[in-house]
N, C-alpha and C positions, 0 to 999 in steps of 0.2 A: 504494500500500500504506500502507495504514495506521501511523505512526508510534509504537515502545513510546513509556510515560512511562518513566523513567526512574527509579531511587534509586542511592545510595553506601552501600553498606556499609563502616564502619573496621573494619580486623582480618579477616584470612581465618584465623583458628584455626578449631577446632571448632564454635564456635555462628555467626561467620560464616559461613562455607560452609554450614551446615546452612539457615539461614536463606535467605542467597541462593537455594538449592534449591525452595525455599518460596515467593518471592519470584516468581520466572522461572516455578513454575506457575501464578500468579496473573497472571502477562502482561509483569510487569515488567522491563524489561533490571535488569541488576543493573553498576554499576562500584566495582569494589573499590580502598577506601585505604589503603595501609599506613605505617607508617614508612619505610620504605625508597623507599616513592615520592616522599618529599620532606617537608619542614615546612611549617609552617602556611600560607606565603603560597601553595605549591601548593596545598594543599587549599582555598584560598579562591578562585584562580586557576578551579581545577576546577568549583567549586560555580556563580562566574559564567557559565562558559562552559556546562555542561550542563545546570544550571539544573533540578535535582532535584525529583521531590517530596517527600523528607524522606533524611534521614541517618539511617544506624543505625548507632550505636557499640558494637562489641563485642569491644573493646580489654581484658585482665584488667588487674589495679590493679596496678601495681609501684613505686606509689609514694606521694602521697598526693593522688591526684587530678587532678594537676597535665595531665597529657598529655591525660585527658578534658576538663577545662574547657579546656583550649587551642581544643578540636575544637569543644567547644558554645559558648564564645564568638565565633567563626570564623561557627558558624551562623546564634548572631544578628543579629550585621553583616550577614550575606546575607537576614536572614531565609526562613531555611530550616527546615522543620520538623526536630527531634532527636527520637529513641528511641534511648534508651541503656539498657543492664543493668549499668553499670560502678558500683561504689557508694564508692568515693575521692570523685569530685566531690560527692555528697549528703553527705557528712559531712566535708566541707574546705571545699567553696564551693560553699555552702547559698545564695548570698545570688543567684547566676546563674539560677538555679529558681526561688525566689520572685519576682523579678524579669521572668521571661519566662513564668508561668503558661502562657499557649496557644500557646507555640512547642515548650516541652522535656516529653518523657513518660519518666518512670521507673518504673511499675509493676513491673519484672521486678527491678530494683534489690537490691531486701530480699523474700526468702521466695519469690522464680523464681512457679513456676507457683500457689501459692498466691496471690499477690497478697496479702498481707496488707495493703501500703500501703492497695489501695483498699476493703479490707474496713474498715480503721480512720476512713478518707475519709466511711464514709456511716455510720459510729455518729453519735450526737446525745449528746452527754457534757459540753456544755462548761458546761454551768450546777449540775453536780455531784460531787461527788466521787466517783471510779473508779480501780481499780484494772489496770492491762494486766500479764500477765503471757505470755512469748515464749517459744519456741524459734525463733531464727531461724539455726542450720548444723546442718543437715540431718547432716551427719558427725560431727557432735561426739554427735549424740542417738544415732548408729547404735554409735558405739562406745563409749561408755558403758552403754548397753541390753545390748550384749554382753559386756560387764565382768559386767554384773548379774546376767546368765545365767551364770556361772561360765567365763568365757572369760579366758585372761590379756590382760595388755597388746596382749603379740605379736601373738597368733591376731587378737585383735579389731583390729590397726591392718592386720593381710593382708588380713582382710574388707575394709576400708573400700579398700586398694588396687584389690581384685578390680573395686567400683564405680565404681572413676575419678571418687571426688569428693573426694579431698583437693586442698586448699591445693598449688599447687605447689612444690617444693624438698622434699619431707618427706623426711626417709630413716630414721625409727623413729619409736615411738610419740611420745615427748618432743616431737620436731620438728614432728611431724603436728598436736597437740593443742594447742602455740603457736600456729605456724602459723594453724590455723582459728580459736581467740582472739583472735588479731589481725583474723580475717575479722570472728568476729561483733564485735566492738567497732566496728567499722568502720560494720556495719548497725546497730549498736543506734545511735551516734552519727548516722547517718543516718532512721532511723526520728524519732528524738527530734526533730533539726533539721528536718525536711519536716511532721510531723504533729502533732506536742504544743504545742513551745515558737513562739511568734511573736516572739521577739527575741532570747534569749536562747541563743545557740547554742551548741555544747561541738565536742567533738574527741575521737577514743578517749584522747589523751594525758590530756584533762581525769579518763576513767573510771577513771585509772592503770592501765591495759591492760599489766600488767611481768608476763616471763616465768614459767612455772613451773621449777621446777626437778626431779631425779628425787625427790628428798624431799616435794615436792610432791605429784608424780603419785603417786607411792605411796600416799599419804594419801588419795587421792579414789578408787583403785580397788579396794586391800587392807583386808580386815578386817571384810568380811561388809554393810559401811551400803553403799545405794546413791546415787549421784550423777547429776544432768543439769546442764549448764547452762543456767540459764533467767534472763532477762531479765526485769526489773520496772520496769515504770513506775507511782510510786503520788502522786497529788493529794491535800494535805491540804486547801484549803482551794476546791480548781476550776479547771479551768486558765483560767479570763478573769484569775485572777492570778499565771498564770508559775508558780506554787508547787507545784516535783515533784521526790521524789527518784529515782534511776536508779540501779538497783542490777543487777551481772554479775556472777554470781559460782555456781558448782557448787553446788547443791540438797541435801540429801540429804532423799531424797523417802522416805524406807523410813516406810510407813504413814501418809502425811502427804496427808490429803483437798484438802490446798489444789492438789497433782502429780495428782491423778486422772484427768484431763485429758490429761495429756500423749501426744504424739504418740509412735507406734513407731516401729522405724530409719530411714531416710533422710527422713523427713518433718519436715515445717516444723509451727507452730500458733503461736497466738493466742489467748489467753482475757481475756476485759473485764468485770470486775466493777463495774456500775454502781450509786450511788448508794451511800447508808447500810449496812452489811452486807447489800450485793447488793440491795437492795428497787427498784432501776430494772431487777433482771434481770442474769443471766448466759449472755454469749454466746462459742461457743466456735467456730473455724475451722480447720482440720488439712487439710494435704492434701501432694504434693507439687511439694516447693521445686526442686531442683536438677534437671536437665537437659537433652539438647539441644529436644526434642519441645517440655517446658512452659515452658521459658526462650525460645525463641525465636514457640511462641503470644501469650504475653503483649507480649511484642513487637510481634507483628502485629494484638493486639488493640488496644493504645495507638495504631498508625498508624493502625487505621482510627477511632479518637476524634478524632483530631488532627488528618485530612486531611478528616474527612468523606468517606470511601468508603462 
C-alpha cells in the first residue's frame, strides 16, 4: 500500500482542524502540534523523524510573535517548508522571511482570503510615486459601516459577535474596537515590513498603536460624520529611496471621493494610486479577508507555490 506524505499542522483551533479536513481530502495524513505536546526541541524532534512536506502554522498571536518565529525558525534548521496565517512574526521578525524567501509562505497573513500581500507583490510601482490606501480588519469596517447606518455602538458590536470575527477577549464595544486596532496595526506593520520598506522596518509600537478610550469612541461614532479605518501608505519621492509615510488612523469619509472605494462589512480592500495624481493608473482589490473557507484556501494555495504540487 501505498505510503501518505505527510504534513504538521500547529494549532488544532478552528482554522486548524478546518484545514486538516482539507488537507486529508487531498491525501494527506495530517499530524497535529500543539503546545501542550511539548516545546521547540519536540517539535524539531518530530519534524526529523517524520520528515514532513511542509508545516502549517495556525497558532493566533498572543503575543508578539514570539511563539511563531520559534516554530519557523525550528523549520529552517530542518528545512522544512512553513505556511503560516499568524501575523506577530511578519511584523516582529521581519528579518526570518526575508531571509528564507522559498522556505516561508505568508499570503493568508494580512487580508485572509483577499491576498492582498500578493496583489501588492505583482504591482510594478517602485520607480514612482504611489499612493496605497487599506482596509485590512474586516470587523472594524463591519462595525463602523453599521454605526453609519444608524446603529448604536451596542447593536453594531452584537452584529460583529453574531460573525465570530472579533479579536479574542472583547467583552463590549470599547474592548472589541482596541482589540482589533491592535490586530490591524499589527498587519499594517507587517504589510509595510514584507512589501514597501527593504530595510527599514517599524513595529505597531513605532505607529503609536495607544488605546482608545470611551471619549474617544464616542467621537468617531456620534454626531452624524462617518468613520472607517483605513491605512495609508504614501511615497514622496519612490520607494528605491525608503521614503514613506504610514499613517492608521479613523477616516471620516462623509462625501470624500478619495473613501469611494471602500469595501462593505466584513471585507478586506486595497487601492494603489500610481504615479503623479494617478497618471500610472488606479487599481483597486476588495474581497473577503476573514474566514475558515478563505483563510485556510490561501493556505493551500501558498503550499502548492512552495512545494511544487
Amino acid at each position: 500500500m501505498k505510503t501518505k506524505k505527510k504534513v504538521v499542522v500547529v494549532g488544532k483551533g478552528k482554522v486548524g482542524t478546518h484545514l486538516a479536513g482539507r488537507l486529508e481530502a487531498w491525501g494527506f495524513e495530517v499530524i497535529f502540534f500543539t503546545s501542550k505536546d511539548g516545546g521547540l526541541k519536540k517539535f524539531e524532534d518530530l519534524l526529523d523523524r517524520e520528515k514532513p512536506e511542509a508545516v502549517f502554522l495556525t497558532i493566533n498571536t498572543k503575543d508578539k510573535g514570539q511563539a511563531a518565529f520559534g516554530y519557523l525558525e525550528v523549520c529552517t534548521i530542518c528545512n522544512v517548508p512553513a505556511i503560516t496565517c499568524e501575523k506577530g512574526s511578519l511584523a516582529y521578525h521581519t528579518e526570518i522571511f526575508k531571509k528564507n524567501p522559498g522556505l516561508i509562505a505568508y499570503s493568508a497573513a494580512v487580508g485572509g482570503g483577499t491576498q492582498i500581500l500578493n496583489y501588492c507583490q505583482s504591482r510594478f510601482w517602485y520607480d514612482q510615486k504611489v499612493e496605497i490606501h487599506a482596509v485590512l480588519n474586516g470587523s472594524l469596517n463591519f462595525f463602523f459601516e453599521a454605526v453609519a447606518q444608524g446603529k448604536n455602538c451596542q447593536q453594531a458590536y452584537e452584529d460583529v459577535l453574531l460573525l465570530d470575527s472579533a479579536e479574542s477577549g472583547s467583552t463590549d464595544p470599547l474592548s472589541f474596537v482596541n482589540g482589533d486596532r491592535r490586530d490591524l496595526y499589527m498587519k499594517t506593520a507587517a504589510l509595510y515590513n514584507m512589501l514597501i520598506t527593504k530595510n527599514s522596518f517599524i513595529t505597531p509600537e513605532l505607529l503609536k498603536a495607544h488605546d482608545l478610550d470611551q471619549t474617544g469612541l464616542k467621537k468617531i461614532t456620534e454626531g452624524g460624520d462617518h468613520y472607517r479605518f483605513v491605512v495609508s501608505f504614501l511615497s514622496h519621492r519612490g520607494p528605491n529611496n525608503d521614503q514613506w509615510e504610514v499613517k492608521v488612523a479613523p477616516r471620516k469619509i462623509n462625501d470624500n471621493p478619495l473613501y469611494s472605494w471602500l469595501p462593505s462589512g466584513i471585507e478586506n480592500g486595497i487601492r494603489i494610486i500610481e504615479g503623479e495624481n494617478g497618471i500610472g493608473g488606479r487599481y483597486t482589490l476588495i474581497g473577503d479577508g476573514a474566514g475558515l473557507v478563505q483563510t485556510t484556501s490561501v493556505m493551500l494555495a501558498d503550499f502548492k507555490r512552495l512545494c511544487f504540487l
